[in-house]
C-alpha positions, 0 to 999 in steps of 0.5 A: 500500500502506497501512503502519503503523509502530511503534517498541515490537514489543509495540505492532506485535503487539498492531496485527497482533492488531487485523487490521493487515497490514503493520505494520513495526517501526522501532528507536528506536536507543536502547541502553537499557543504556547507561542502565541505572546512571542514577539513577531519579526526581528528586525536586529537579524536576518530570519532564519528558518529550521525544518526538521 
């Protein structure tokens, strides 16, 4: 059986629209909230982005 797995749900429905069968949704495990009240942009750096 062939998967595809996805962590975004709107990644795994637009996947699903395209004729994927089995699509799976793995959560990232972020609680985004708890980031919520962090400061948006830094301007003093240049951005950075990390992706594991």
């Amino acid at each position: 059986m062939n998967i595809i797995t996805t962590v975004p749900d709107m990644e795994q429905g637009h996947l699903q629209k395209l004729g994927g069968r089995a699509v799976r949704l793995v959560p990232n495990g972020v609680d985004c909230a708890a980031f919520r009240h962090n400061t948006v942009g830094r301007n003093h750096e240049p951005p950075m982005l990390l992706h594991l």
